[in-house]
PyMOL commands that place a pseudoatom at each C-alpha (Angstrom):
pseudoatom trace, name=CA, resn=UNK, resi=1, chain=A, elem=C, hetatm=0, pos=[46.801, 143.020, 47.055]
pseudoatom trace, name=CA, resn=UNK, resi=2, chain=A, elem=C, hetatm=0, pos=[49.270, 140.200, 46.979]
pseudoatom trace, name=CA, resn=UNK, resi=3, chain=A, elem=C, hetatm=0, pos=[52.149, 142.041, 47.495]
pseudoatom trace, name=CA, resn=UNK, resi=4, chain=A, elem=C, hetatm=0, pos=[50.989, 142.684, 51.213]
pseudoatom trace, name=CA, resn=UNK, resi=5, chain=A, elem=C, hetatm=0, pos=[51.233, 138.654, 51.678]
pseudoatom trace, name=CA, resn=UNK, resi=6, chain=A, elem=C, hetatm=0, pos=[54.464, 137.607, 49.807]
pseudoatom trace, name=CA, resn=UNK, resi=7, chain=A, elem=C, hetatm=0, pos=[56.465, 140.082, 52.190]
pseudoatom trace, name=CA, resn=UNK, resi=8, chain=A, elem=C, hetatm=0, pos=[54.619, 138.922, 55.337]
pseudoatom trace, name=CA, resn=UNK, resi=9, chain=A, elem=C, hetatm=0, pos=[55.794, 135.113, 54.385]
pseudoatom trace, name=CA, resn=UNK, resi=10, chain=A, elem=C, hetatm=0, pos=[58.836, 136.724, 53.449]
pseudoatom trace, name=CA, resn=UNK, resi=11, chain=A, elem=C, hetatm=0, pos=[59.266, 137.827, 57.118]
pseudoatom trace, name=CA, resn=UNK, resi=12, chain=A, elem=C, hetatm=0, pos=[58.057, 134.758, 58.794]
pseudoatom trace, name=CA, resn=UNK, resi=13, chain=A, elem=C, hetatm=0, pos=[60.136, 132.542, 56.622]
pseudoatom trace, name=CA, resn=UNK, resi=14, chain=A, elem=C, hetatm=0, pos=[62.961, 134.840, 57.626]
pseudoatom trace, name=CA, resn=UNK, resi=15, chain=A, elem=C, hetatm=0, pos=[62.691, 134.845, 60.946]
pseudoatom trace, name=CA, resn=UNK, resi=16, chain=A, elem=C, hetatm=0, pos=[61.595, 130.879, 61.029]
pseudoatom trace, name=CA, resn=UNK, resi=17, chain=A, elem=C, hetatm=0, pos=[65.524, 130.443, 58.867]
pseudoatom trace, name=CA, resn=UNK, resi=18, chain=A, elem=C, hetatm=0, pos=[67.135, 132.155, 61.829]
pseudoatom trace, name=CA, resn=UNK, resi=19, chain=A, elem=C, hetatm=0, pos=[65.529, 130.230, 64.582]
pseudoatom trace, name=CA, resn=UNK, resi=20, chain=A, elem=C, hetatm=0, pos=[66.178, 127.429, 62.779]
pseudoatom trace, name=CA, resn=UNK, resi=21, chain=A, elem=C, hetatm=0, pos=[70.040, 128.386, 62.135]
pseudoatom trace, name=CA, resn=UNK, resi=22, chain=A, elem=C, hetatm=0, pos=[70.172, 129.279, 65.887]
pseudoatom trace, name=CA, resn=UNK, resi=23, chain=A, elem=C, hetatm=0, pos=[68.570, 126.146, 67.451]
pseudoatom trace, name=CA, resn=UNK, resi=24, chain=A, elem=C, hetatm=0, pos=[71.441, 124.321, 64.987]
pseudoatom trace, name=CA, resn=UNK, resi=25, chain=A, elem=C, hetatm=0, pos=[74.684, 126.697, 66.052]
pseudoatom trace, name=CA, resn=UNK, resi=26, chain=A, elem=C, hetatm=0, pos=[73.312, 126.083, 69.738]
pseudoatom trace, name=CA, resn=UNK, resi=27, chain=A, elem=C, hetatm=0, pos=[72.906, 122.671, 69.287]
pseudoatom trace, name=CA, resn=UNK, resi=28, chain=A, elem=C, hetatm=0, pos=[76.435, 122.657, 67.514]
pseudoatom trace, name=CA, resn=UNK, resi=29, chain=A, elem=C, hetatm=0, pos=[77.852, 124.100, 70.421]
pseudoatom trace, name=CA, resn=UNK, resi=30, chain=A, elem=C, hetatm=0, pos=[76.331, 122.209, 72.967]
pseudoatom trace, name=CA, resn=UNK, resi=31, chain=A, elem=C, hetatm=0, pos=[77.671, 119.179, 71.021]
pseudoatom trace, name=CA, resn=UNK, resi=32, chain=A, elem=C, hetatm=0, pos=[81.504, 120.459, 70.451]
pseudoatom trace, name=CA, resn=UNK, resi=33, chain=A, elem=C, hetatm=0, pos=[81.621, 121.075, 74.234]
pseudoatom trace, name=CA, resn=UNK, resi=34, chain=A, elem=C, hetatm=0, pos=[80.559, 117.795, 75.374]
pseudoatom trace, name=CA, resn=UNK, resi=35, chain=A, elem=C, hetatm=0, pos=[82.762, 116.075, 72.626]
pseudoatom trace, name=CA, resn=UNK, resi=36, chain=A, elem=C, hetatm=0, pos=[85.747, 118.744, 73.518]
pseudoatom trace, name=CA, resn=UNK, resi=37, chain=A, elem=C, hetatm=0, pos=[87.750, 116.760, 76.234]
pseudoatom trace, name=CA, resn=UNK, resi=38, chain=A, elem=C, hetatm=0, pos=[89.966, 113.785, 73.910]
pseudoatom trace, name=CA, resn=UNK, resi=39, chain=A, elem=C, hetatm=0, pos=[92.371, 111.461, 74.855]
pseudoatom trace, name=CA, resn=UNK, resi=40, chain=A, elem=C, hetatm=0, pos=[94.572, 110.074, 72.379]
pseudoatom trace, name=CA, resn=UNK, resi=41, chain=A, elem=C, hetatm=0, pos=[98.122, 108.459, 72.075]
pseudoatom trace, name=CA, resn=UNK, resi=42, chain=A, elem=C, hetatm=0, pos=[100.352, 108.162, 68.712]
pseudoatom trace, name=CA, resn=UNK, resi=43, chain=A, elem=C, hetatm=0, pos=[101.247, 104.714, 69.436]
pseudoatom trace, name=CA, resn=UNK, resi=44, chain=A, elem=C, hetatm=0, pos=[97.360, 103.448, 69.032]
pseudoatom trace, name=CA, resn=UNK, resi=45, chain=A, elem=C, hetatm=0, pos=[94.332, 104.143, 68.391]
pseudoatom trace, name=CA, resn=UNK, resi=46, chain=A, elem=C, hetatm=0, pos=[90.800, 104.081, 69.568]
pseudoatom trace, name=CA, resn=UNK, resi=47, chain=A, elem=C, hetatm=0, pos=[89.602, 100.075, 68.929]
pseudoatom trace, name=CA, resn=UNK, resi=48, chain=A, elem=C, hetatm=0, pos=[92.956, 98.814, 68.322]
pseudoatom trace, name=CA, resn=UNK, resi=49, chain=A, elem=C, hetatm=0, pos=[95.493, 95.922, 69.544]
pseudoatom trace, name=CA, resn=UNK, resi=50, chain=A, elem=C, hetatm=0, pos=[98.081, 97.638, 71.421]
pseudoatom trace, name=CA, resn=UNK, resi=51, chain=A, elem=C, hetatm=0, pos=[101.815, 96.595, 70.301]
pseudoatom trace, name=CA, resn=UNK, resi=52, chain=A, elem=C, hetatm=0, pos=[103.741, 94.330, 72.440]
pseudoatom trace, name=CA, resn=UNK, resi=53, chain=A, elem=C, hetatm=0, pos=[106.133, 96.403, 74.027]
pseudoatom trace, name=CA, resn=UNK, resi=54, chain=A, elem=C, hetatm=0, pos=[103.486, 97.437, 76.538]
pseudoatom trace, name=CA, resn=UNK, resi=55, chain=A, elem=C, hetatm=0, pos=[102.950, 94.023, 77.607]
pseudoatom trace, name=CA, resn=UNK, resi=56, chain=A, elem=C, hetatm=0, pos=[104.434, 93.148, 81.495]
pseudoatom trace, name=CA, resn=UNK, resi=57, chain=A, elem=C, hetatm=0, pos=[107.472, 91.706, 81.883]
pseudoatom trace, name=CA, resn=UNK, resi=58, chain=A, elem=C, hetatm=0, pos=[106.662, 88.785, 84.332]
pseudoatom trace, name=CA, resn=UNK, resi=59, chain=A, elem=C, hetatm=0, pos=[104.091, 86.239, 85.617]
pseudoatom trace, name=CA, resn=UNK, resi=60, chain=A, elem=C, hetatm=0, pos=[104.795, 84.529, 82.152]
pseudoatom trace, name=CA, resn=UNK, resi=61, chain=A, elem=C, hetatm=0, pos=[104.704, 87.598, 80.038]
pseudoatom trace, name=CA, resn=UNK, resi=62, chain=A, elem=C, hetatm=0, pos=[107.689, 88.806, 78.211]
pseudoatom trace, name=CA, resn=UNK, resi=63, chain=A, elem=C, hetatm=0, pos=[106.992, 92.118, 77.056]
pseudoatom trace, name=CA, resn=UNK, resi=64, chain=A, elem=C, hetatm=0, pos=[109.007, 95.478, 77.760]
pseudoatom trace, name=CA, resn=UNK, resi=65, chain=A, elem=C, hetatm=0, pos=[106.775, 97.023, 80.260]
pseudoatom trace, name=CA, resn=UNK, resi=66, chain=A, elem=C, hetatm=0, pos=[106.601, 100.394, 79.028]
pseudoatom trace, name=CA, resn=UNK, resi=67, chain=A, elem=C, hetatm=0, pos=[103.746, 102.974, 79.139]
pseudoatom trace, name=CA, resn=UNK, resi=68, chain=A, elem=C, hetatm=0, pos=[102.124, 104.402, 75.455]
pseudoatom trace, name=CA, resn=UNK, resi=69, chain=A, elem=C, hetatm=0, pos=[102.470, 108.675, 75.309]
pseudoatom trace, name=CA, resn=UNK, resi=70, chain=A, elem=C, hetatm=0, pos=[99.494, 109.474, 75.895]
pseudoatom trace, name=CA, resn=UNK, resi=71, chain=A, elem=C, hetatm=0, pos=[97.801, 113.426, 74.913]
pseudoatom trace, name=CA, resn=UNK, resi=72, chain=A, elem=C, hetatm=0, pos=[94.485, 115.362, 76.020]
pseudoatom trace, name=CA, resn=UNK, resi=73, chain=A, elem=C, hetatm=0, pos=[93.103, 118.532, 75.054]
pseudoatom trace, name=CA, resn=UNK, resi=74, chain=A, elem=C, hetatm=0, pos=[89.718, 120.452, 75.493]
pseudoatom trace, name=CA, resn=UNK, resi=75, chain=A, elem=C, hetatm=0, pos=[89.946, 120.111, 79.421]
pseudoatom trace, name=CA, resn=UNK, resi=76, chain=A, elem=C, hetatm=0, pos=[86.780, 121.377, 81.582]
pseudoatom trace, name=CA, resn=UNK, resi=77, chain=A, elem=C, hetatm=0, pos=[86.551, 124.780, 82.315]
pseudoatom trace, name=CA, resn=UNK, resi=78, chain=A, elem=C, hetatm=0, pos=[88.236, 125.035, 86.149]
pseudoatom trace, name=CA, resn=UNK, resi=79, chain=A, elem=C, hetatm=0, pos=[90.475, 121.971, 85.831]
pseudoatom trace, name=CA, resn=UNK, resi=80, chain=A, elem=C, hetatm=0, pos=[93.469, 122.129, 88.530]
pseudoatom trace, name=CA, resn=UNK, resi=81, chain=A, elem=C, hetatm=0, pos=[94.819, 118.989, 87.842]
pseudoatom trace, name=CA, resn=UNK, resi=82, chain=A, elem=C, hetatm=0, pos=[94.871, 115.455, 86.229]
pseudoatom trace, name=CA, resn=UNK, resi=83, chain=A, elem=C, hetatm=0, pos=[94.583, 111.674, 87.293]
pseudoatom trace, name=CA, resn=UNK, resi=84, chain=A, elem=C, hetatm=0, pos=[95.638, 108.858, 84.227]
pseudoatom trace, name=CA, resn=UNK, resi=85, chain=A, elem=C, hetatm=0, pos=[94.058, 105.483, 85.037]
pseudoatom trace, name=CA, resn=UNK, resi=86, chain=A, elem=C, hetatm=0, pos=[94.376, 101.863, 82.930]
pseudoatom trace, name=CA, resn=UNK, resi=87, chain=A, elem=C, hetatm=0, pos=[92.021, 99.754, 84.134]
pseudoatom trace, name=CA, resn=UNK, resi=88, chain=A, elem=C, hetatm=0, pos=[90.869, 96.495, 82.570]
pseudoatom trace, name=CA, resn=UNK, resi=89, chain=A, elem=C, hetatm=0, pos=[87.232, 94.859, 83.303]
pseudoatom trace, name=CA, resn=UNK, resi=90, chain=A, elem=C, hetatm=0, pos=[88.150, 91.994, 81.430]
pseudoatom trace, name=CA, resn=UNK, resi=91, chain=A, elem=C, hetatm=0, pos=[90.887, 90.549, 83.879]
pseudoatom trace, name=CA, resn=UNK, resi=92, chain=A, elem=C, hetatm=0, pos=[89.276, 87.405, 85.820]
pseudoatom trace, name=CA, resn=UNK, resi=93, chain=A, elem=C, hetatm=0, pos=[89.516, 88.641, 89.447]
pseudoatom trace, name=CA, resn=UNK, resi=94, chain=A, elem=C, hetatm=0, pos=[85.658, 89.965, 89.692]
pseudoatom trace, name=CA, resn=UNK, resi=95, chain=A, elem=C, hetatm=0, pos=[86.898, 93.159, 90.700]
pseudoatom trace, name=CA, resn=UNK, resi=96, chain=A, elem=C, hetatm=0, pos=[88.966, 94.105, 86.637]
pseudoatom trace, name=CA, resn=UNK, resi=97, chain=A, elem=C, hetatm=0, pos=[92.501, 94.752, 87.050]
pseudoatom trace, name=CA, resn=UNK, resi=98, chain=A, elem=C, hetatm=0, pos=[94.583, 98.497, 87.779]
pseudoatom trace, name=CA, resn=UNK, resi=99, chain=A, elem=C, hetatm=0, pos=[97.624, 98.711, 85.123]
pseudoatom trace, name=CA, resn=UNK, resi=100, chain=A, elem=C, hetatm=0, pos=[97.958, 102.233, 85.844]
pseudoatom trace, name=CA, resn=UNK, resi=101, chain=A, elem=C, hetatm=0, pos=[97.266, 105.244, 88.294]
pseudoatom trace, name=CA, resn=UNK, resi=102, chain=A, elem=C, hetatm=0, pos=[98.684, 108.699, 87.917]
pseudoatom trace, name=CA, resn=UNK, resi=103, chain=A, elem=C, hetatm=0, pos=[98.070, 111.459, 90.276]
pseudoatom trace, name=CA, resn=UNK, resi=104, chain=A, elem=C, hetatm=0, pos=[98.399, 115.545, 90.786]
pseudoatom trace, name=CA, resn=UNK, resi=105, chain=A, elem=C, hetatm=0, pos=[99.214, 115.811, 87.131]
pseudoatom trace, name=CA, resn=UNK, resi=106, chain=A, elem=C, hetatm=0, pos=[99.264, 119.818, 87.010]
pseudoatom trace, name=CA, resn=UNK, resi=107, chain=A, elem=C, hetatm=0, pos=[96.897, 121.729, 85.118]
pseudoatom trace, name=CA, resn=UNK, resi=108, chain=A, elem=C, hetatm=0, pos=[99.381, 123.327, 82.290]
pseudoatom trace, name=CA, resn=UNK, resi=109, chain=A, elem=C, hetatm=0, pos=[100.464, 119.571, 81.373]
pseudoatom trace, name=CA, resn=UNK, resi=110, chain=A, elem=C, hetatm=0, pos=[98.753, 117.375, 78.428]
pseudoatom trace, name=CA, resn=UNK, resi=111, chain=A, elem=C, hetatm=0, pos=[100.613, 114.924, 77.603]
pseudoatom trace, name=CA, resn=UNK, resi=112, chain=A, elem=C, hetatm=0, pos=[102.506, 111.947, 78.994]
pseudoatom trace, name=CA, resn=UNK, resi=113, chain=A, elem=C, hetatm=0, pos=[105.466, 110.738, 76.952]
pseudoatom trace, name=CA, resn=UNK, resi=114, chain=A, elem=C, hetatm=0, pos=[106.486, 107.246, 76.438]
pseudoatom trace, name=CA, resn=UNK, resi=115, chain=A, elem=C, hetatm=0, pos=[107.734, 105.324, 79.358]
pseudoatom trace, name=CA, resn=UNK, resi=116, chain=A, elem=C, hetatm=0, pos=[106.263, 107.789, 81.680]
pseudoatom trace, name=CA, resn=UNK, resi=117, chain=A, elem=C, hetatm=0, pos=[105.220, 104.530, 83.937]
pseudoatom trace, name=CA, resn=UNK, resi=118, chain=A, elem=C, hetatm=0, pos=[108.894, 103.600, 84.560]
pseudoatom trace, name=CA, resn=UNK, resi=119, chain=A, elem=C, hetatm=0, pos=[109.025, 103.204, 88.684]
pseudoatom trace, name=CA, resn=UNK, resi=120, chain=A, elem=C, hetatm=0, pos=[110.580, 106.440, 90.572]
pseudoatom trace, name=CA, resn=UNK, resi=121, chain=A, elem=C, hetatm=0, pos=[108.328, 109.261, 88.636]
pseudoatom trace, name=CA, resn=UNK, resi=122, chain=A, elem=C, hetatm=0, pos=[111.387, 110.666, 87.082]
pseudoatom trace, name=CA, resn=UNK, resi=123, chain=A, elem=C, hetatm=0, pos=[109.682, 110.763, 83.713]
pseudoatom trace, name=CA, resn=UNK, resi=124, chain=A, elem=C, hetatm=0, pos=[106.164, 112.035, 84.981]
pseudoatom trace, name=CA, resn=UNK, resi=125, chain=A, elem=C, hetatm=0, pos=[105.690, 115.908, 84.968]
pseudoatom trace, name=CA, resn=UNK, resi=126, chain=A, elem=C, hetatm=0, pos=[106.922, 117.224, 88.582]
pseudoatom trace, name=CA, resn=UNK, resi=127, chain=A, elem=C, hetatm=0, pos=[104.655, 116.861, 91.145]
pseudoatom trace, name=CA, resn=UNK, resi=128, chain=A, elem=C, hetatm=0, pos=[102.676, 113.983, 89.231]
pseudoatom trace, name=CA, resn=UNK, resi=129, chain=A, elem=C, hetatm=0, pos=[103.198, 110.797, 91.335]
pseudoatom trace, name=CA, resn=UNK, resi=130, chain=A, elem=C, hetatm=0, pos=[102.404, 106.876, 90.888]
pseudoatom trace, name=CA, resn=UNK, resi=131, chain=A, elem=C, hetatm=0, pos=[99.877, 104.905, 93.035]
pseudoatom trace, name=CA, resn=UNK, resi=132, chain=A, elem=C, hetatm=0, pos=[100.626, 101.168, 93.789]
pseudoatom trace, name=CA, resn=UNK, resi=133, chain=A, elem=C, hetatm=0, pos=[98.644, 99.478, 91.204]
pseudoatom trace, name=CA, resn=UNK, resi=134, chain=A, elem=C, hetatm=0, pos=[97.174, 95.494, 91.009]
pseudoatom trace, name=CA, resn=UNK, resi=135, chain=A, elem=C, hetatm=0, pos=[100.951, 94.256, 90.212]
pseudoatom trace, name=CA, resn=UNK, resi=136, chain=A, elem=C, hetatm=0, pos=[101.774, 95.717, 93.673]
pseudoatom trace, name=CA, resn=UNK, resi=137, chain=A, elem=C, hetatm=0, pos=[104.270, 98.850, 92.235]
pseudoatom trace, name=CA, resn=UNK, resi=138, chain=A, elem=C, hetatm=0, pos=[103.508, 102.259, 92.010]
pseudoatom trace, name=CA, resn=UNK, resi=139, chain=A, elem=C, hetatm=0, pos=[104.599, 102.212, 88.807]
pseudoatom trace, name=CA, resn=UNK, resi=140, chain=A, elem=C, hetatm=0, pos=[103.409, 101.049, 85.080]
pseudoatom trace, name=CA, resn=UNK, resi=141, chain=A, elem=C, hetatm=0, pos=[102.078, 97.174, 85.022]
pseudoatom trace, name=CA, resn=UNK, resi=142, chain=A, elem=C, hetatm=0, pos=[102.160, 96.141, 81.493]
pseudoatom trace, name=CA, resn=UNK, resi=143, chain=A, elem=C, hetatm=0, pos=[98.942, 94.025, 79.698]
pseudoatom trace, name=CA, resn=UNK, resi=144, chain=A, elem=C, hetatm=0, pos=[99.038, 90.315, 80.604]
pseudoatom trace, name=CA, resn=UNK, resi=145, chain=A, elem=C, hetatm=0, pos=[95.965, 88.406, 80.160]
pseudoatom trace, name=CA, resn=UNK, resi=146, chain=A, elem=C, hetatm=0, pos=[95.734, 84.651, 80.493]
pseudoatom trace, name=CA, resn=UNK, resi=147, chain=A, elem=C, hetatm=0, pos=[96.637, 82.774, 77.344]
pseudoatom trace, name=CA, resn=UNK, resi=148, chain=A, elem=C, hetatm=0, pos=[94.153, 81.852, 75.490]
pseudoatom trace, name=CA, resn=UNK, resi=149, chain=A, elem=C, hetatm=0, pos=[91.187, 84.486, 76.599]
pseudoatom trace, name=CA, resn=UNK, resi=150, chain=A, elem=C, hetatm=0, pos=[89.776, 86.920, 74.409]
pseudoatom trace, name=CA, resn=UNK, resi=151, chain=A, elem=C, hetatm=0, pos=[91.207, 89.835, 74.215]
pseudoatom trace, name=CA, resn=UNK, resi=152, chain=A, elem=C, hetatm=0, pos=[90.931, 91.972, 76.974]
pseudoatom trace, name=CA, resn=UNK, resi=153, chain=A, elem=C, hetatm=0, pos=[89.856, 95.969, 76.976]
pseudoatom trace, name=CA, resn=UNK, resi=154, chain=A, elem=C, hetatm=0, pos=[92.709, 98.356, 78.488]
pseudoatom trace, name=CA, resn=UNK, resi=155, chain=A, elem=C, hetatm=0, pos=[90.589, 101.566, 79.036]
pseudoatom trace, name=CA, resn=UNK, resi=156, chain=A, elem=C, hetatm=0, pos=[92.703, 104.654, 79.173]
pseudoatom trace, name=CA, resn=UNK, resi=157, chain=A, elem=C, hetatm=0, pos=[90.980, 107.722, 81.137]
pseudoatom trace, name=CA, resn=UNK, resi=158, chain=A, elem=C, hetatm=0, pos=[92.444, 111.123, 81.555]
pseudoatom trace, name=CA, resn=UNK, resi=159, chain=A, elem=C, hetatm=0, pos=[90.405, 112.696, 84.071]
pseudoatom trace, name=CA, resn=UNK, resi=160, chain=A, elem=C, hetatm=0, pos=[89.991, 116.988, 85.074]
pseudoatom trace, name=CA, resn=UNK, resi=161, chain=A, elem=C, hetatm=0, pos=[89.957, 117.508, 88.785]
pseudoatom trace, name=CA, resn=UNK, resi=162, chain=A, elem=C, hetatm=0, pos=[88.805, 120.369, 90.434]
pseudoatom trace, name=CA, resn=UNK, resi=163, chain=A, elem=C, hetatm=0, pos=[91.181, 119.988, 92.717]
pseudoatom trace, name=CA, resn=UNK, resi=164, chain=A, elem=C, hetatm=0, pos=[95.393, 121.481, 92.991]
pseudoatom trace, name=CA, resn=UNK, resi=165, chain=A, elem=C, hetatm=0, pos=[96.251, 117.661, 94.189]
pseudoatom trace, name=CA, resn=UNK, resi=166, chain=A, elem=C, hetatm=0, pos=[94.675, 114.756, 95.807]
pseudoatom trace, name=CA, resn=UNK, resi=167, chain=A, elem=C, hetatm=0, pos=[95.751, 113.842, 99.429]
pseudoatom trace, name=CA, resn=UNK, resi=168, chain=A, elem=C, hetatm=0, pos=[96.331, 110.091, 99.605]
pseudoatom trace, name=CA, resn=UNK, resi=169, chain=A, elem=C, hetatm=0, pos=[98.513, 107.956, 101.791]
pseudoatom trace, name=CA, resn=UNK, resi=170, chain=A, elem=C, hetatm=0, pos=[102.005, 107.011, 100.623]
pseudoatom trace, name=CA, resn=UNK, resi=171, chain=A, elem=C, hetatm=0, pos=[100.285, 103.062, 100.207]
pseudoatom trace, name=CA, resn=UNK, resi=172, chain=A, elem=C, hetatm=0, pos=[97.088, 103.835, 98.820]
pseudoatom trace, name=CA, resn=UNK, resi=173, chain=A, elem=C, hetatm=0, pos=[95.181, 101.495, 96.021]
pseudoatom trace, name=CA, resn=UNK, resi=174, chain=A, elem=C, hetatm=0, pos=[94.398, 102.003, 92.938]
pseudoatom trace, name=CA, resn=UNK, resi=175, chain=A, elem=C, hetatm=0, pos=[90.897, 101.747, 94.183]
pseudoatom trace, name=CA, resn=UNK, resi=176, chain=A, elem=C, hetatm=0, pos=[91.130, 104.351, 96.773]
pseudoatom trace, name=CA, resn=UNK, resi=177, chain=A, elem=C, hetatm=0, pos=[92.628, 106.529, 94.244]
pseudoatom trace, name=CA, resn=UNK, resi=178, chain=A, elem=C, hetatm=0, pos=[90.007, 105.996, 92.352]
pseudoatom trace, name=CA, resn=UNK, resi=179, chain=A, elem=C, hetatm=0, pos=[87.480, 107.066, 94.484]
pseudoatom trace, name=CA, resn=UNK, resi=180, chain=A, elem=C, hetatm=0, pos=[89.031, 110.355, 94.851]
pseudoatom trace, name=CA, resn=UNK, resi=181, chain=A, elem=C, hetatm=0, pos=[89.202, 110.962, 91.445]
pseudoatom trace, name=CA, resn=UNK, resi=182, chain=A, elem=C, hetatm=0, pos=[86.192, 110.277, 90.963]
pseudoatom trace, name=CA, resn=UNK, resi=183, chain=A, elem=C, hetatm=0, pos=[84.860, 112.661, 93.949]
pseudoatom trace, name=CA, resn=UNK, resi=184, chain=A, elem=C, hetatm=0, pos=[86.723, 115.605, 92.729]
pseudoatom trace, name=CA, resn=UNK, resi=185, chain=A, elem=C, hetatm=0, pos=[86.014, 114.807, 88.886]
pseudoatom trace, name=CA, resn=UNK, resi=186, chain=A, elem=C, hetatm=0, pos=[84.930, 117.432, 86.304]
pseudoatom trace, name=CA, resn=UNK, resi=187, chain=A, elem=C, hetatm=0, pos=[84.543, 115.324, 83.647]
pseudoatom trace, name=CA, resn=UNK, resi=188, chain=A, elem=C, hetatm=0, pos=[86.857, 112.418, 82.018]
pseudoatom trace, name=CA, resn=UNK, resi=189, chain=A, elem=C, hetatm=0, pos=[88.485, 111.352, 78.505]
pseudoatom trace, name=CA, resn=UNK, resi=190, chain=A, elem=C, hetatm=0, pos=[88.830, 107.819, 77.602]
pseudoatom trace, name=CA, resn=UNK, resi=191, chain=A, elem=C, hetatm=0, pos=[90.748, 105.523, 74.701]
pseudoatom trace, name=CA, resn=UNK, resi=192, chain=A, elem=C, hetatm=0, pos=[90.430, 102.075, 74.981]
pseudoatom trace, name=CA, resn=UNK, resi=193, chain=A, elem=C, hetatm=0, pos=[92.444, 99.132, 73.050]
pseudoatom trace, name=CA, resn=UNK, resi=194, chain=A, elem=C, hetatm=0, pos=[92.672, 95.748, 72.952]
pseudoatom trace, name=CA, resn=UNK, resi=195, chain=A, elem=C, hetatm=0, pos=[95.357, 92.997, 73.829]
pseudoatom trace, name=CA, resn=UNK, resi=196, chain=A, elem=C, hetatm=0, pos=[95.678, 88.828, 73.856]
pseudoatom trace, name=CA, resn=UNK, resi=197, chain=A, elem=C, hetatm=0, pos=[97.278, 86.279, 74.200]
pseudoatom trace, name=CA, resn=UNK, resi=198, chain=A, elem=C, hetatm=0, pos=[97.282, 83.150, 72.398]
pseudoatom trace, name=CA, resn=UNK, resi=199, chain=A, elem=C, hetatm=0, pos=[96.477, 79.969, 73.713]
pseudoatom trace, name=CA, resn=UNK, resi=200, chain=A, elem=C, hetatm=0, pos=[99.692, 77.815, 74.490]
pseudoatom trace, name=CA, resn=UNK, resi=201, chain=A, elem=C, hetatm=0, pos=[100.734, 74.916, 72.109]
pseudoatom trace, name=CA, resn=UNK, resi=202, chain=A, elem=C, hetatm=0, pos=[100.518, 71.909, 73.417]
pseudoatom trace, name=CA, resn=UNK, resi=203, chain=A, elem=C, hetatm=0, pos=[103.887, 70.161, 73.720]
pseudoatom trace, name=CA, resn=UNK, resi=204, chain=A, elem=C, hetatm=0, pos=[104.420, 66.978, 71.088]
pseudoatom trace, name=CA, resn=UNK, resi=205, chain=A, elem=C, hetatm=0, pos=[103.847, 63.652, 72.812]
for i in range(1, 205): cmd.bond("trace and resi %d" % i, "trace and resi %d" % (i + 1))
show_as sticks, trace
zoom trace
């Protein structure tokens, strides 16, 4: 009479293995598509100090002003274009501090390459454009926190629009372009590295 048994756990454990492996390959999925859409960059990573040459050239900063390559993949489904944005919350103004906005980045493109930020948009994909930023260019404004402050965060965000191009006036903000990004988002990638200054030395009495 066991024999009756041992196959009817057989089939229960069976079928309890595949629920189990299903639940986990669901789960699995679930989990690669909301971890899909990456930003990254080859000159730093995620946590990092970012190298000098992206520091500003100005308001006591002596850096070369340029703007890291930056890459993306695993976009949202229904993506028709892409905004960049540098923004750091540490900058003392109470309202953080825009390094960079980039606009109507087309859908085919994923990467930005280095120096992409230089004023004009000749190096941005065509039809990507520039939004005046805290520095008062449409253009790249390099790191430059006060001497002597922790470093600051530089969060990097590559976000899907659903969306061919955003509509914005030829002097828009940052901020305003930020708010339409953010209306027409479908979901957003971020990096973010560090970057200080020392404190100055005191001069010799």
């Amino acid at each position: 009479m066991p024999q009756p048994h041992s196959h009817h756990h057989g089939v229960l454990s069976t079928i309890a293995t595949l629920g189990l492996a299903l639940a986990a390959s669901a789960f699995a999925a679930s989990a690669a598509q909301a971890q899909a859409f990456t930003l990254g960059s080859p000159d730093f990573s995620e946590g990092s100090t970012l190298p000098q040459r992206f520091e500003f050239k100005g308001f006591g900063c002596a850096g070369d002003n340029q703007s890291p390559a930056l890459r993306w993949s695993g976009a949202p489904a229904g993506t028709q274009s892409y905004a960049v944005t540098v923004y750091d919350p540490d900058a003392p103004t109470g309202s953080g501090w825009w390094h960079w906005t980039v606009v109507n980045i087309p859908a085919s493109v994923t990467a930005l390459p280095p120096g992409a930020g230089a004023a004009g948009n000749a190096l941005l994909p065509a039809g990507a454009s520039q939004v005046r930023i805290d520095y008062g260019v449409a253009a790249w404004g390099g790191t430059c926190p006060p001497e002597g402050d922790a470093p600051h965060r530089y969060i990097f965000t590559v976000h899907a629009l659903k969306v061919p191009r955003l509509d914005l006036p030829a002097d828009a903000t940052a901020a305003l372009a930020g708010y339409m990004v953010h209306a027409h988002s479908l979901g957003k990638a971020t990096l973010t590295a560090r970057y200080g200054r020392p404190a100055a030395k005191a001069l010799p009495q």
